[in-house]
GULUM-909538 format. One record per residue (C-alpha): y, z, x; chain; residue in one letter; residue number from 1. Coordinates in nm, 2 decimals. Layout:
// residues N
BAVO        y        z        x   chain   resn   resi
BAVO        Y        Z        X       A      a    NUM
...
END
This chain:
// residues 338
BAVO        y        z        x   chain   resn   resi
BAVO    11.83     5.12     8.89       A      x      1
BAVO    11.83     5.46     8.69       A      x      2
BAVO    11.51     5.58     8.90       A      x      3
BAVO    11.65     5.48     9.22       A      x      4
BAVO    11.99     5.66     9.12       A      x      5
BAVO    11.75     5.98     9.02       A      x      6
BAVO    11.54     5.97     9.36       A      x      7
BAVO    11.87     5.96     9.54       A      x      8
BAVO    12.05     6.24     9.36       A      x      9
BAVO    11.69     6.47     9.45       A      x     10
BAVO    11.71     6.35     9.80       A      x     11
BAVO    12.05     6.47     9.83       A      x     12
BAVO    11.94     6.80     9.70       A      x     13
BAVO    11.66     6.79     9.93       A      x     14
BAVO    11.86     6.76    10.27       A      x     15
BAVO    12.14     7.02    10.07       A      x     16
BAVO    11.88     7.28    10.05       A      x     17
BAVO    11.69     7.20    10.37       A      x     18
BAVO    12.01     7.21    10.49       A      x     19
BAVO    12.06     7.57    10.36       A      x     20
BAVO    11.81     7.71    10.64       A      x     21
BAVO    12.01     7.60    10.92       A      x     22
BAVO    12.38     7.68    10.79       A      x     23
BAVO    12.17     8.05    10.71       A      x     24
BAVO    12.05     8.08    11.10       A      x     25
BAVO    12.39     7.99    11.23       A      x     26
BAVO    12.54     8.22    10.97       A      x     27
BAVO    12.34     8.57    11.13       A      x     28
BAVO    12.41     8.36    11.50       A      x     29
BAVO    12.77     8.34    11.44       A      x     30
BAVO    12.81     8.70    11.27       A      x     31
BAVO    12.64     8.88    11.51       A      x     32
BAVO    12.86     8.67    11.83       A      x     33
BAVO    13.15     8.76    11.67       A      x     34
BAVO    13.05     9.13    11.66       A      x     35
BAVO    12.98     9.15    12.02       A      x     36
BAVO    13.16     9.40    12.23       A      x     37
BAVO    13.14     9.07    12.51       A      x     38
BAVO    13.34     8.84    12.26       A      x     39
BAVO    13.71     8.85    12.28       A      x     40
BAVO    14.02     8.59    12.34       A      x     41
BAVO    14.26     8.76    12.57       A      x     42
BAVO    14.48     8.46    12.55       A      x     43
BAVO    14.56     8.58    12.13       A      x     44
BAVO    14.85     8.86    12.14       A      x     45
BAVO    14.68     9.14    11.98       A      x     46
BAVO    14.79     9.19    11.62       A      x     47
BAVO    15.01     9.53    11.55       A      x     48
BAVO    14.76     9.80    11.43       A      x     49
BAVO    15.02     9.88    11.09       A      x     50
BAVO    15.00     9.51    11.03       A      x     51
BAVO    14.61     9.45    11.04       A      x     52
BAVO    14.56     9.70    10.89       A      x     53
BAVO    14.74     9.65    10.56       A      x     54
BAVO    14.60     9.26    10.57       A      x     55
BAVO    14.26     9.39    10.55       A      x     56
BAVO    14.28     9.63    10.32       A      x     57
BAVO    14.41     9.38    10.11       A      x     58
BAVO    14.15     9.13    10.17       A      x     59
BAVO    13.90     9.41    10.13       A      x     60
BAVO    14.02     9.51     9.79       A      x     61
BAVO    14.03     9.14     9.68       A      x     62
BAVO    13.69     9.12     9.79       A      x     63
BAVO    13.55     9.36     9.64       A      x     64
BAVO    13.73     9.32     9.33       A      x     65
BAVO    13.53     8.96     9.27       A      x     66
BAVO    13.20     9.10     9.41       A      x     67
BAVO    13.21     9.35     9.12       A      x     68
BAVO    13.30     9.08     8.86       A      x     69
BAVO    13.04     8.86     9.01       A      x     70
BAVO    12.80     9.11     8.98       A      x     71
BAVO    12.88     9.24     8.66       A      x     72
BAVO    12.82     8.87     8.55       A      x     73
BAVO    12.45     8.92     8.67       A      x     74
BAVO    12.41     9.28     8.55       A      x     75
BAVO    12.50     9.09     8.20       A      x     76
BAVO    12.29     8.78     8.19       A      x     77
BAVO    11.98     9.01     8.32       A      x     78
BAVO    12.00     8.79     8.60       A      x     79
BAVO    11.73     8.77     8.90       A      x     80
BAVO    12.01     8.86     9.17       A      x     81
BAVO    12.08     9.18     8.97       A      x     82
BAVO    11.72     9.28     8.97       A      x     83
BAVO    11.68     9.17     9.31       A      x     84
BAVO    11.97     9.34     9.51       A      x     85
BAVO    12.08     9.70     9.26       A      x     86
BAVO    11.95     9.94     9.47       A      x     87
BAVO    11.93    10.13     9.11       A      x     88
BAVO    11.58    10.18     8.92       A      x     89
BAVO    11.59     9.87     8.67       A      x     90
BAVO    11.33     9.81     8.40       A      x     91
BAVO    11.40     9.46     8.17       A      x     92
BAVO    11.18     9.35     7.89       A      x     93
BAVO    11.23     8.98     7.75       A      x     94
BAVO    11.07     8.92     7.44       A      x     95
BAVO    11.14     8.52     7.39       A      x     96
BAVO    11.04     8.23     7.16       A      x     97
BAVO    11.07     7.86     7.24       A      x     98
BAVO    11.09     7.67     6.96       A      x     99
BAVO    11.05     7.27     6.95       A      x    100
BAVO    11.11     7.00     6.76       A      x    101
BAVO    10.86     6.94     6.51       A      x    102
BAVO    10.81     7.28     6.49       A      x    103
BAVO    10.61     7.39     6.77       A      x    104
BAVO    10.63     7.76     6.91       A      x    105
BAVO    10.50     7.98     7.17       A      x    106
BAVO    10.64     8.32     7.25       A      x    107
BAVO    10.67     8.51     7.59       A      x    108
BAVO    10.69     8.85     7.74       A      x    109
BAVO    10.81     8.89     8.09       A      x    110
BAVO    10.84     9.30     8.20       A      x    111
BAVO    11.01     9.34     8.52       A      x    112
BAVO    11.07     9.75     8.64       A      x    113
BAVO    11.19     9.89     8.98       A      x    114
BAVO    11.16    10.27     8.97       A      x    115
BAVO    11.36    10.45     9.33       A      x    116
BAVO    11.13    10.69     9.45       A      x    117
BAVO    11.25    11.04     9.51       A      x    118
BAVO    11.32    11.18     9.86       A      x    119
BAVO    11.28    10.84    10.06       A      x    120
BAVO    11.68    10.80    10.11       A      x    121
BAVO    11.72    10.51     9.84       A      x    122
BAVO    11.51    10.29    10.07       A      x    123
BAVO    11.12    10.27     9.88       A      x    124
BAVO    11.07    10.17     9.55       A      x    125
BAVO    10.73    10.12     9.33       A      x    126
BAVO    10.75     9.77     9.15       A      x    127
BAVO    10.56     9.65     8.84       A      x    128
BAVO    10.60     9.32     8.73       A      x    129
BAVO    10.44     9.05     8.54       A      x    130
BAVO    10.38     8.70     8.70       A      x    131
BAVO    10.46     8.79     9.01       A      x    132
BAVO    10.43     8.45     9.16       A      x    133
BAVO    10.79     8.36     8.96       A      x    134
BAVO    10.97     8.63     9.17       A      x    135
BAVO    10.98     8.43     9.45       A      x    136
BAVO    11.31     8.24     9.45       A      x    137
BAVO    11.55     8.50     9.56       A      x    138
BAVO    11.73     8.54     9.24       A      x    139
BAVO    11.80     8.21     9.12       A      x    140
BAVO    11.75     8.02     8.78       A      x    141
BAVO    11.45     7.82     8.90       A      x    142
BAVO    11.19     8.07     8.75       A      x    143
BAVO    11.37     8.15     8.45       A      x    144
BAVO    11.22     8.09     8.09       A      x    145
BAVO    11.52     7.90     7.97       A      x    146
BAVO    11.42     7.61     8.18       A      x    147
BAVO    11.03     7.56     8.20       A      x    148
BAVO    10.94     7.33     7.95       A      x    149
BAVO    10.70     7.43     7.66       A      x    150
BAVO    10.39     7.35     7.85       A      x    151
BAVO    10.48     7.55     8.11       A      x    152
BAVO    10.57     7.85     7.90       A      x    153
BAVO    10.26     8.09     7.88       A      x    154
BAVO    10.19     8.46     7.81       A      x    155
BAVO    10.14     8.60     8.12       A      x    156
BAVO     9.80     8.66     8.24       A      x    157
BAVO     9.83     8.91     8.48       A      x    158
BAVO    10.07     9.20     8.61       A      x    159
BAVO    10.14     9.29     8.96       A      x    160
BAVO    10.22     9.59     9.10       A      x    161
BAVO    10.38     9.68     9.45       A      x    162
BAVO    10.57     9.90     9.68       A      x    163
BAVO    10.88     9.77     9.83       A      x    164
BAVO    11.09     9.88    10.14       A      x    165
BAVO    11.47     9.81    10.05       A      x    166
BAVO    11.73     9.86    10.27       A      x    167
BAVO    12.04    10.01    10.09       A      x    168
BAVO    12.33     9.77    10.09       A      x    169
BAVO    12.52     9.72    10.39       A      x    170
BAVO    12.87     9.54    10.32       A      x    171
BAVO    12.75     9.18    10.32       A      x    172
BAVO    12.37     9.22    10.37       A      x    173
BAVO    12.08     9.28    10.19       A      x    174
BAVO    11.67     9.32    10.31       A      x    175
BAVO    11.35     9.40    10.14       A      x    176
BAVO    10.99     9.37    10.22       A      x    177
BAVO    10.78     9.40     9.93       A      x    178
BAVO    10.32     9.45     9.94       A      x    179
BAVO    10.16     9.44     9.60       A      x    180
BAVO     9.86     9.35     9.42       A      x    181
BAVO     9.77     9.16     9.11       A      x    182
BAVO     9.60     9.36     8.85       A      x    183
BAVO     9.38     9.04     8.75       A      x    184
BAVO     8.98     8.99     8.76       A      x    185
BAVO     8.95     8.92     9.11       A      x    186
BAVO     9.24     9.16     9.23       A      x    187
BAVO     9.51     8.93     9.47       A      x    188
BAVO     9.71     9.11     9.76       A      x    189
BAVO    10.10     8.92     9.81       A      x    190
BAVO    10.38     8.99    10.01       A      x    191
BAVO    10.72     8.94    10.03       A      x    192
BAVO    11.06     8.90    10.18       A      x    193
BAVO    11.40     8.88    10.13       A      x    194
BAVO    11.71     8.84    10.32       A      x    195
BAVO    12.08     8.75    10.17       A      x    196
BAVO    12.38     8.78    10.33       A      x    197
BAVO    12.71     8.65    10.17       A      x    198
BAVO    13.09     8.54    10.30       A      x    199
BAVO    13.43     8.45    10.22       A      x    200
BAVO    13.50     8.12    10.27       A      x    201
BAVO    13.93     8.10    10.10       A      x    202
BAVO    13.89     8.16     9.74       A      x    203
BAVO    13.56     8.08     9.71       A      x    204
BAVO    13.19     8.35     9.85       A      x    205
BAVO    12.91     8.16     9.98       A      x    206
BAVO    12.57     8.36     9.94       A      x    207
BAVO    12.29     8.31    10.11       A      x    208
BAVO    11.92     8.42    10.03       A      x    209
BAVO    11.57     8.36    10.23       A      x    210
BAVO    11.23     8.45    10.06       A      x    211
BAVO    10.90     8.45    10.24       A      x    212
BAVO    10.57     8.54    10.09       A      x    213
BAVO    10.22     8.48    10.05       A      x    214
BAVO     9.99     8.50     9.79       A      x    215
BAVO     9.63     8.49     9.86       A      x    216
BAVO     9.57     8.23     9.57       A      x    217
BAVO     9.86     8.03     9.61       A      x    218
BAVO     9.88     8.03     9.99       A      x    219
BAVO    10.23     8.12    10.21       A      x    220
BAVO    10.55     7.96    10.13       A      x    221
BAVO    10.94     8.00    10.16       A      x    222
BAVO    11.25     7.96     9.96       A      x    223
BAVO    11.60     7.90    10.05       A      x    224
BAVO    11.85     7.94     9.82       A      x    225
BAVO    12.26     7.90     9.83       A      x    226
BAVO    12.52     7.98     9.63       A      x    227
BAVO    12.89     7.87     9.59       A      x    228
BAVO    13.09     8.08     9.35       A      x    229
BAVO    13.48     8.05     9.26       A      x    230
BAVO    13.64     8.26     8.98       A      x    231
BAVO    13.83     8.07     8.78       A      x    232
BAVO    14.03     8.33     8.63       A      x    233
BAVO    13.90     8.66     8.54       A      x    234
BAVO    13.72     8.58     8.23       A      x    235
BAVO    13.50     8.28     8.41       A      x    236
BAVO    13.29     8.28     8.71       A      x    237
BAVO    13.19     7.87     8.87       A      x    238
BAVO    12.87     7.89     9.07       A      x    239
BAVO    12.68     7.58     9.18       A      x    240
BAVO    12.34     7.71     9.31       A      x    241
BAVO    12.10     7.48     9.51       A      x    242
BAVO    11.72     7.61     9.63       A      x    243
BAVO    11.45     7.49     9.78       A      x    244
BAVO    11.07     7.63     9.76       A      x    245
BAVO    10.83     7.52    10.06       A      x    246
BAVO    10.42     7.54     9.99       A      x    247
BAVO    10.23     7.53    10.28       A      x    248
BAVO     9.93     7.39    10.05       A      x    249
BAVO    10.07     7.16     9.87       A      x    250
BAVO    10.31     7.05    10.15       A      x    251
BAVO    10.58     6.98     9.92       A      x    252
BAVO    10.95     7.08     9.81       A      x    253
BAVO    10.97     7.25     9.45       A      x    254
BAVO    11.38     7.17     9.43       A      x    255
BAVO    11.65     7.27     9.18       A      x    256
BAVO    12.03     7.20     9.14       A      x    257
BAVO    12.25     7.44     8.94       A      x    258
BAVO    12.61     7.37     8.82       A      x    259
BAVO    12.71     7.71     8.61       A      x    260
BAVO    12.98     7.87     8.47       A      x    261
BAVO    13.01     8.21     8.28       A      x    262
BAVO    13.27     8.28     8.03       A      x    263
BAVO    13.28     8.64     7.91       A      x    264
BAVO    13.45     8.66     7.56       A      x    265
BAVO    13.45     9.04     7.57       A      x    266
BAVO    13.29     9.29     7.71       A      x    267
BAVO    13.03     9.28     7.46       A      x    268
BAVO    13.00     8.88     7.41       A      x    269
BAVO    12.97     8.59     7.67       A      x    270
BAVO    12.86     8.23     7.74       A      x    271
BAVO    12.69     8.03     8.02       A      x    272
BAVO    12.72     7.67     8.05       A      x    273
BAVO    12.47     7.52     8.28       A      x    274
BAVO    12.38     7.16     8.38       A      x    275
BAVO    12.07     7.14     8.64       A      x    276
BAVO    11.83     6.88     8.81       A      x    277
BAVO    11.45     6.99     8.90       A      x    278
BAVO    11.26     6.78     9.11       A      x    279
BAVO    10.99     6.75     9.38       A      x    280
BAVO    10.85     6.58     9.66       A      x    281
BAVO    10.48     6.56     9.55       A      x    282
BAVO    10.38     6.31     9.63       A      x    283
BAVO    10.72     6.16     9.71       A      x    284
BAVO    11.05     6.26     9.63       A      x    285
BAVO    11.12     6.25     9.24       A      x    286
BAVO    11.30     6.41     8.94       A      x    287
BAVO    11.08     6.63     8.71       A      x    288
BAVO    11.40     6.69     8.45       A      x    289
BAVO    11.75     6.72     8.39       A      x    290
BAVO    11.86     7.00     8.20       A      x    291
BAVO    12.19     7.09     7.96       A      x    292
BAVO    12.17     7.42     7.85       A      x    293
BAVO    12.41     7.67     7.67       A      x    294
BAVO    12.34     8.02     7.63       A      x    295
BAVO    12.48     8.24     7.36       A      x    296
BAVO    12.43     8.63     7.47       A      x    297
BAVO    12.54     8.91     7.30       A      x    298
BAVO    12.53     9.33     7.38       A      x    299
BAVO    12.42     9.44     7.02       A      x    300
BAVO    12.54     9.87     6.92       A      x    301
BAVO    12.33    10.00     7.22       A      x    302
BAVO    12.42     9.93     7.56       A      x    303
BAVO    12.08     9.87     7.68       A      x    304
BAVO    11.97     9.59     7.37       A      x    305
BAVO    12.11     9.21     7.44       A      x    306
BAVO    12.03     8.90     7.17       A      x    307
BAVO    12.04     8.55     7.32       A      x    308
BAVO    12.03     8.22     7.17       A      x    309
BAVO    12.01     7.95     7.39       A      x    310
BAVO    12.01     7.53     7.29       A      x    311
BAVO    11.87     7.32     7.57       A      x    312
BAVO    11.86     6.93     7.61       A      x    313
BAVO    11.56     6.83     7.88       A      x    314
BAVO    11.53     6.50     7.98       A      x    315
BAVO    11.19     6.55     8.16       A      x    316
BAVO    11.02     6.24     8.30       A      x    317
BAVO    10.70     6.26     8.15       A      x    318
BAVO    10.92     6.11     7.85       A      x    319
BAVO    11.08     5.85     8.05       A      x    320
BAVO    11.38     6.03     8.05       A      x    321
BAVO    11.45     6.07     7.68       A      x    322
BAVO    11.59     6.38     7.55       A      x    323
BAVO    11.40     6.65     7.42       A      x    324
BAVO    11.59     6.95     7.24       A      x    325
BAVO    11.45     7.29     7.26       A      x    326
BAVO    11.53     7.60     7.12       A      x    327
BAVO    11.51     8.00     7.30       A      x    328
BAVO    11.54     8.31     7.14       A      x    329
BAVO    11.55     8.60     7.36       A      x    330
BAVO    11.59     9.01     7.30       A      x    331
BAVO    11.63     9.18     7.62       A      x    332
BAVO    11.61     9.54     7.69       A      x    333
BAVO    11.80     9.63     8.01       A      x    334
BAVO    11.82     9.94     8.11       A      x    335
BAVO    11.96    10.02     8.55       A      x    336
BAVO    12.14    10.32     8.72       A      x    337
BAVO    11.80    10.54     8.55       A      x    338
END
């Protein structure tokens, strides 16, 4: 009963985030109607120019009020949106050890830096970055090193580097295009990109992101990833974030289901519960591991130097299920706006 229970709750997530591609097409079909010149309702009184005017500037600075806590959430967690969508140079260096039971280690190093080249308007920048392949779920947990088990956790073997065409942000939209190459023994050529867009729905922003790429060793694939987010106060941000990752040679679904929230303490000092679901459909729909995590992170004296701690229950299936604690240790150095 357990395993049927399991391969219903991935199906779920399955038809969620297949589900995410069509609510994302009728989001850009439904923006750019209402934006037509041709689209108007002369049956609605039209609403006093003093009045509308001091609604949306309201609405506007309520608006933009969460979108900077939200992404000053990010900006502190070194999260994947952050890097993806600044249209600041960012370089971030992880330095991380996973540590088992029974004593087991293995340490990483992940470098990630975006440098804005001069004179092109804000819109090129030269990317370096290692495992390239990772960067490929439009900013959600999915590829982060809190979650991959120890066997998946390797030094990297290989660095990529590229040029990307970014498109400085436009109220609620975002593009880039990136064209790279792998600096391993044969050399690989990828591309990608990315499109997000975001809206109010009441008191809550639904964000929407669409990744394409292709790696010549991997093959073309896509991912579709949604957000929900709600701020539950100012201290605490809710996000539940569900994505989906198509390979066109494997023919399968990588899948992920995020429930999150973020409690800052202070503003040096902050906490991220997280509860998540990773599954697959290779061969057949399944559940790889459910995941309890809480992460400890903390700005040490410079403002550029984070320490995290993070404790982590998997319950993978290659253990029938059973819990297996894990350990991370991570010192970041973040440094944006350079």
């Amino acid at each position: 009963m357990a395993n049927t229970a399991t391969i219903k709750n991935l199906f779920l997530f399955d038809r969620a985030a297949l589900a995410a591609r069509f609510i994302f097409r009728c989001s850009i079909a439904a923006l750019l109607f209402s934006a037509s010149p041709l689209y108007a309702d002369d049956g609605e009184p039209p609403v006093p120019e003093h009045k509308s005017g001091a609604v949306d500037s309201t609405h506007d600075y309520v608006a933009q009020q969460f979108v900077g806590f939200v992404t000053g959430v990010d900006r502190f967690f070194g999260d994947e949106r952050n890097f993806q969508e600044t249209n600041q140079s960012v370089l971030q260096l992880d330095l991380s050890e996973l540590m088992q039971r029974g004593g087991s280690r293995q340490a990483q190093q992940t470098l990630k830096a975006k440098l804005r080249l001069p004179a092109t308007e804000q819109r090129l920048h030269l990317l370096l970055e290692s495992e390239p392949e990772a960067n490929t779920a439009g900013g959600g947990e999915a590829a982060t090193a809190q979650t991959k088990t120890l066997s998946q956790l390797v030094t990297p073997g290989n660095y990529g580097i590229a040029l990307r065409y970014e498109k400085p942000t436009e109220n609620k939209w975002h593009f880039s295009a990136d064209l790279g190459k792998q600096m391993e023994t044969p050399a690989q050529i990828y591309s990608r990109g990315r499109l997000s867009m975001s809206a109010p729905l009441a008191d809550w922003r639904m964000k929407v992101a669409e990744t394409v790429f292709w790696f010549e060793d991997a093959g073309t694939g896509e991912t579709t990833l949604i957000d929900f987010e709600h701020a539950l106060g100012e201290p605490a941000l809710f996000r539940s974030s569900s994505s989906a990752t198509w390979l066109h040679r494997t023919q399968s679904f990588e899948l992920r289901q995020d429930f999150s929230v973020y409690h800052t303490l202070d503003e040096q000092r902050a906490l991220h519960y997280e509860a998540s679901a990773i599954g697959s459909s290779d061969p057949q729909m399944h559940a790889n591991d459910y995941v309890l995590s809480l992460r400890y992170r903390q700005q040490l004296n410079r403002h550029w130097l984070f320490f995290e701690i993070n404790p982590q229950l998997h319950f993978p299936k290659e253990t029938d299920f059973k819990f297996t604690p894990l350990l991370l240790l991570k010192l970041e150095m973040l440094f944006d706006k350079i």
